[in-house]
C-alpha positions as CSV (number, residue, x, y, z in Angstrom):
1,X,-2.7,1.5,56.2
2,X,0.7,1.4,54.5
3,X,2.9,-1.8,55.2
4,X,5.8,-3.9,54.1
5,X,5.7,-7.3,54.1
6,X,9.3,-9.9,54.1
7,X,11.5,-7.2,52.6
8,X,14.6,-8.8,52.4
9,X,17.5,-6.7,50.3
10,X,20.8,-8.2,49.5
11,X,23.9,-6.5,47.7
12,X,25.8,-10.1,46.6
13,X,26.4,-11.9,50.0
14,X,25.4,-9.1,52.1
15,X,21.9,-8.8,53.6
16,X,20.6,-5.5,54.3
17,X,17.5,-6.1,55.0
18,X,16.4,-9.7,56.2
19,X,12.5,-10.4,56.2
20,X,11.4,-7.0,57.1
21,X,7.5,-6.8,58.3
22,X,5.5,-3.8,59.9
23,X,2.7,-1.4,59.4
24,X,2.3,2.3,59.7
25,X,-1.2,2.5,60.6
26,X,-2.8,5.9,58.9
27,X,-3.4,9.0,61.5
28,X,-0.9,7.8,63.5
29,X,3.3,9.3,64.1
30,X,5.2,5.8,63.4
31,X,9.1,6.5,64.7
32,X,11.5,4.2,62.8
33,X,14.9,3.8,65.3
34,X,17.9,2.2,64.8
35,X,21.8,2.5,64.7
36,X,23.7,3.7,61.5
37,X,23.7,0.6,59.1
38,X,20.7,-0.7,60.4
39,X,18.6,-0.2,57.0
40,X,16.4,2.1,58.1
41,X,17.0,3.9,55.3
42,X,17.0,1.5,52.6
43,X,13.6,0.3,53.8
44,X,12.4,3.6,53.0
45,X,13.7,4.0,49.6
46,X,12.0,0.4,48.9
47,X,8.8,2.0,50.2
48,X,8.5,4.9,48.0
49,X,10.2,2.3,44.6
50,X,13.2,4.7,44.6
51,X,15.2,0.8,45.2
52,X,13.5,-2.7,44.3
53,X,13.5,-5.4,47.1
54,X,15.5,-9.0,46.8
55,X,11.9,-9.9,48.1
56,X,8.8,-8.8,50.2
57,X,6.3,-6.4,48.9
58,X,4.4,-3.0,50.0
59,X,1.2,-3.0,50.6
60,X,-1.4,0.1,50.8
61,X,-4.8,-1.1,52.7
62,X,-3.8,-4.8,52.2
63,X,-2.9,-4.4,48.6
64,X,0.2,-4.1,46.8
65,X,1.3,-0.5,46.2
66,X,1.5,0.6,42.7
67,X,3.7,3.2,41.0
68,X,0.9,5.6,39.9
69,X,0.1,5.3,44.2
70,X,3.8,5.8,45.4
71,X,3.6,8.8,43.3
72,X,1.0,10.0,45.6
73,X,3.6,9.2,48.9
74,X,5.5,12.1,50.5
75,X,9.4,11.4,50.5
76,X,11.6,13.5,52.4
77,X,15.3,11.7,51.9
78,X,18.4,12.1,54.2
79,X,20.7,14.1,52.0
80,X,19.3,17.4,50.5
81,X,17.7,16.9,46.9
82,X,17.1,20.7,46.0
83,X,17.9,22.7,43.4
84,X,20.2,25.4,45.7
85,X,20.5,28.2,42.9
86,X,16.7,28.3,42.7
87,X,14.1,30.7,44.2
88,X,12.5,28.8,47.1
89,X,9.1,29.8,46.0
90,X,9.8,28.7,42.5
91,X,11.1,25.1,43.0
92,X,7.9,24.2,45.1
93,X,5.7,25.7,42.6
94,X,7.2,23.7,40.4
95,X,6.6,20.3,42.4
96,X,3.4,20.8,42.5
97,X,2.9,21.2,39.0
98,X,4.8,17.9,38.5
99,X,2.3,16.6,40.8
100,X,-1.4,18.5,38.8
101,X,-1.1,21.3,40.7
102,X,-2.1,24.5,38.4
103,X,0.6,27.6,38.9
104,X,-1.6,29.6,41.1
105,X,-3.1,26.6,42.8
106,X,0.6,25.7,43.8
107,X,2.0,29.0,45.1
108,X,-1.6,29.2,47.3
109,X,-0.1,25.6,49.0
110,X,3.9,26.5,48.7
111,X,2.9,29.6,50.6
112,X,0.5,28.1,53.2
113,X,3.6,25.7,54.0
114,X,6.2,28.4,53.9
115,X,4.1,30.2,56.6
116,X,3.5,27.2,58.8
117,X,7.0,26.6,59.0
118,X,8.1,30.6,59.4
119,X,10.1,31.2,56.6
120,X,7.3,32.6,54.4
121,X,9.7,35.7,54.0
122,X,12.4,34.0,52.1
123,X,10.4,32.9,49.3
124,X,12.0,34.9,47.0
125,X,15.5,33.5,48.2
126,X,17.8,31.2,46.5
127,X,17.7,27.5,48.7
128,X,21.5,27.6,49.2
129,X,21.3,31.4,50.9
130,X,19.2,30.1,53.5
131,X,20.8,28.3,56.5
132,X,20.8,24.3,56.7
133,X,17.4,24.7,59.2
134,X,15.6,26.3,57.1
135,X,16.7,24.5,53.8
136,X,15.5,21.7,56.1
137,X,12.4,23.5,56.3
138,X,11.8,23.8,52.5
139,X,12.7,20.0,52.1
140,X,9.7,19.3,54.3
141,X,7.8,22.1,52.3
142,X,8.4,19.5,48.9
143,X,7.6,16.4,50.9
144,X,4.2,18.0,51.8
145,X,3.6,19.8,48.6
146,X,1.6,17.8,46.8
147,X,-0.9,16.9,49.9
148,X,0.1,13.4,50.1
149,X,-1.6,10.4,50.9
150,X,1.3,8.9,53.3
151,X,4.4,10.5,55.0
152,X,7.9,8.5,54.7
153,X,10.8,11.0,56.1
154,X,14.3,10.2,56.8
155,X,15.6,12.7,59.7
156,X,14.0,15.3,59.1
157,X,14.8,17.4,62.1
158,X,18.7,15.9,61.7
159,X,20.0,20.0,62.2
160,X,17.0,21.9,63.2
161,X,16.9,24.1,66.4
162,X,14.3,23.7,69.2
163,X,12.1,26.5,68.0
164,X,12.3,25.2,64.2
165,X,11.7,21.4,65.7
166,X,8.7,22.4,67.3
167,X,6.9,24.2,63.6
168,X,7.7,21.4,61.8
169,X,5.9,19.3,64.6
170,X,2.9,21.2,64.6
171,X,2.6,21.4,60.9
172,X,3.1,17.4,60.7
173,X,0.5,17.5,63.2
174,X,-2.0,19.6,61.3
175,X,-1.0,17.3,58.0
176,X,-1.5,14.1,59.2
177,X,-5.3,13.7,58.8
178,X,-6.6,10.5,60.2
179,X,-6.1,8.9,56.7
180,X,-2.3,9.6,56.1
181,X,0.1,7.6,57.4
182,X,3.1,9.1,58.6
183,X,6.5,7.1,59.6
184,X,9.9,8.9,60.3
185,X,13.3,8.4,61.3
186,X,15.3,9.7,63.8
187,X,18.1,9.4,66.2
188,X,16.6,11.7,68.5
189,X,15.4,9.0,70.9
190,X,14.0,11.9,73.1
191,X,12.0,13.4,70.1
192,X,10.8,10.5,68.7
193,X,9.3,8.9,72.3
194,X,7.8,12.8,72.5
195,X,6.2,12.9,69.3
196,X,5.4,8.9,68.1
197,X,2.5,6.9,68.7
198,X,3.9,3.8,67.1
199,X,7.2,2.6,67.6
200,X,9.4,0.4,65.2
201,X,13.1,-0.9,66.2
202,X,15.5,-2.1,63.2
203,X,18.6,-4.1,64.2
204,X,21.0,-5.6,61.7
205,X,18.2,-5.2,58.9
206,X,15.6,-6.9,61.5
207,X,12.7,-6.3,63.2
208,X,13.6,-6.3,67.0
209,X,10.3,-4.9,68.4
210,X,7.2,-3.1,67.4
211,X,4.3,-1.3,68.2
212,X,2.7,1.6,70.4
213,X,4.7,2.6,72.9
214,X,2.7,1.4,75.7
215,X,2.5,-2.0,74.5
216,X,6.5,-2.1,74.3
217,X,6.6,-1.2,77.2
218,X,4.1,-3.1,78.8
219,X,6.5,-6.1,78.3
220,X,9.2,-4.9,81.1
221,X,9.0,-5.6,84.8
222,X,7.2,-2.8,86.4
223,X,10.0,-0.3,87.9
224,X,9.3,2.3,91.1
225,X,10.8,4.8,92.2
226,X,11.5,5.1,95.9
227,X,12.2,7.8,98.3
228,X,12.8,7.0,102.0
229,X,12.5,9.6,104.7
230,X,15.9,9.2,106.1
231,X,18.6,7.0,106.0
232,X,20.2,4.4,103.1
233,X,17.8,2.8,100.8
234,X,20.6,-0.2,100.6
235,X,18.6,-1.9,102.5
236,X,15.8,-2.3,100.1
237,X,17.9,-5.0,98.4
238,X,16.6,-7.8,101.6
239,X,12.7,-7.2,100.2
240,X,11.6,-10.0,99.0
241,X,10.1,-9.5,95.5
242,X,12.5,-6.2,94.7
243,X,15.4,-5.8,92.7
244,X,17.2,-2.5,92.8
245,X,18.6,-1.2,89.5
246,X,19.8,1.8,91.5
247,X,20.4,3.3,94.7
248,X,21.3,7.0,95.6
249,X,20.9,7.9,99.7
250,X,17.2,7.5,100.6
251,X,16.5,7.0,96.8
252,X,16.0,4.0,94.5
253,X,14.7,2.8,91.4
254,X,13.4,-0.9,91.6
255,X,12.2,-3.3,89.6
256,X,8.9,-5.6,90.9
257,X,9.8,-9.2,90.4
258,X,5.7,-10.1,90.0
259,X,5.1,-8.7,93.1
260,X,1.8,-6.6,93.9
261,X,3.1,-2.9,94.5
262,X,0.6,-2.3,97.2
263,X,2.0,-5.5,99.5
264,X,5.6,-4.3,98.3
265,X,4.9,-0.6,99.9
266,X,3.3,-2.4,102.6
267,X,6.6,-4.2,103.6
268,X,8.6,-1.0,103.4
269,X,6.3,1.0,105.2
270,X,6.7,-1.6,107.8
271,X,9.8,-0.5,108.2
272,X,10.8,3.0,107.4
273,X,8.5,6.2,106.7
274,X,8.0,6.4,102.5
275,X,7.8,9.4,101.2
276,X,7.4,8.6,97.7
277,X,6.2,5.4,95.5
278,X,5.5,5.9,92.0
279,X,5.6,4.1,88.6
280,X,8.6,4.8,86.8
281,X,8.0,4.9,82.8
282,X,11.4,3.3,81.5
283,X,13.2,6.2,78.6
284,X,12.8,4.7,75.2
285,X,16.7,5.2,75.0
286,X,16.7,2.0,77.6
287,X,14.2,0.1,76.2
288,X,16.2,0.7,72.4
289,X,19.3,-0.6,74.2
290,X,17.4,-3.3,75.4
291,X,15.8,-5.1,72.8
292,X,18.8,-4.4,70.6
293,X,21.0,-5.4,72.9
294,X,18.7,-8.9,73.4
């Protein structure tokens, strides 16, 4: 498991980063949300020792995490770090040598990546002939080289189209073995509550809330959606037990005040014919709003 423990980070008066605690636990998709400024990224850089903490530490399996071991890490940063007048095929060759990797031994893997993420055919291209996607693509390519031992990526479908989204996904997927940790960032809010397991929100350089997504949202008032046979759902408002975040005709999402949903349908049954009543799972773009907001 791969944690951070109190990372504060402070540039003279300002604090960047103010007591900073979480784990990404290995086999597991961690999604690291937060507004611009937050220090989402400056975390990261701390976690691979590309930038030294005020204070705190990194830990790997309860110990701290050495240089010789962040070497090991898989590091895919926000801005593009190629080389764009080299071959493709020739700058990840040569990351794996820096990494032990014989020539052959690293072509076999640069190829095997290239494939995976469908741009095996430009390998012979210089980086800064190929579109932003697929530079995109051989940035993750380099971050995977070198079969890492943990994932740390910084947007890394920030410009990628559906189709080039959705490779990268299922090579991350067939990377992530159940000893790699893997924790990215996004602002994607639909992506990341698609793809995480694991779910960490920064605010102002803080820890606002984390954990699996279930268990964040297990902390909200359970919310229903409602659809009446006929009529205005207004009237839901007079239940006892209810509160309606929303009301559209015969339809409305409510919120349960404690109540027991079965003796809430009861009541409204009791009165008008119910044609639907079903949990409503609240969009991680409310619950981020929410906690940061809080």
């Amino acid at each position: 498991m791969l944690s951070v423990r109190q990372l504060t980070r402070r540039y003279g008066d300002i604090t960047v980063l103010d007591d900073v605690s979480f784990d990404v636990r290995a086999g597991r998709i961690t999604g690291f949300v937060g507004a611009n400024g937050a220090g989402k990224t400056t975390t990261m850089r701390i976690m691979v020792g590309v930038l030294a903490p005020t204070a705190g530490e990194v830990l790997w399996d309860g110990e701290q995490a050495t240089t010789e071991l962040r070497r090991r890490f898989g590091y895919m940063p926000e801005e593009r770090g190629l080389y764009p007048r080299m071959k493709v095929l020739d700058q990840l060759v040569y990351f794996a040598r820096l990494h032990g990797y014989s020539p052959a031994a690293g072509e076999e893997r640069a190829m095997h990546l290239l494939s995976h993420l469908g741009i095996d055919g430009r390998s012979g291209d210089l980086l800064d002939t190929l579109s932003l996607g697929n530079q995109q693509r051989v940035q993750i390519a380099t971050a995977l080289i070198h079969e890492p031992v943990a994932l740390i990526l910084d947007e890394p479908f920030s410009g990628l189209d559906p189709i080039a989204v959705e490779s990268m996904v299922e090579l991350l997927r067939v990377e992530v073995a159940p000893t790699v940790p893997l924790l990215f960032s996004s602002h994607q809010l639909e992506l990341v509550e698609r793809l995480c397991d694991d779910l960490i929100i920064l605010s102002d350089g803080a820890v606002v809330a984390s954990g699996s997504k279930d268990e964040l949202r297990s902390t909200e008032s359970e919310r229903y959606r409602v659809v009446l046979e006929s009529g205005d759902a207004a009237w839901l408002r007079d239940v006892a037990g209810v509160r309606v975040l929303d009301v559209d005709g015969p339809s409305a999402l409510i919120e349960l005040d404690g109540s027991v949903p079965a003796d809430v349908l009861q009541a409204l049954v009791a009165r008008e014919k119910v044609i639907e009543f079903a949990r409503s799972v609240q969009p991680l773009s409310e619950l981020f709003s929410e906690v940061v907001a809080a």
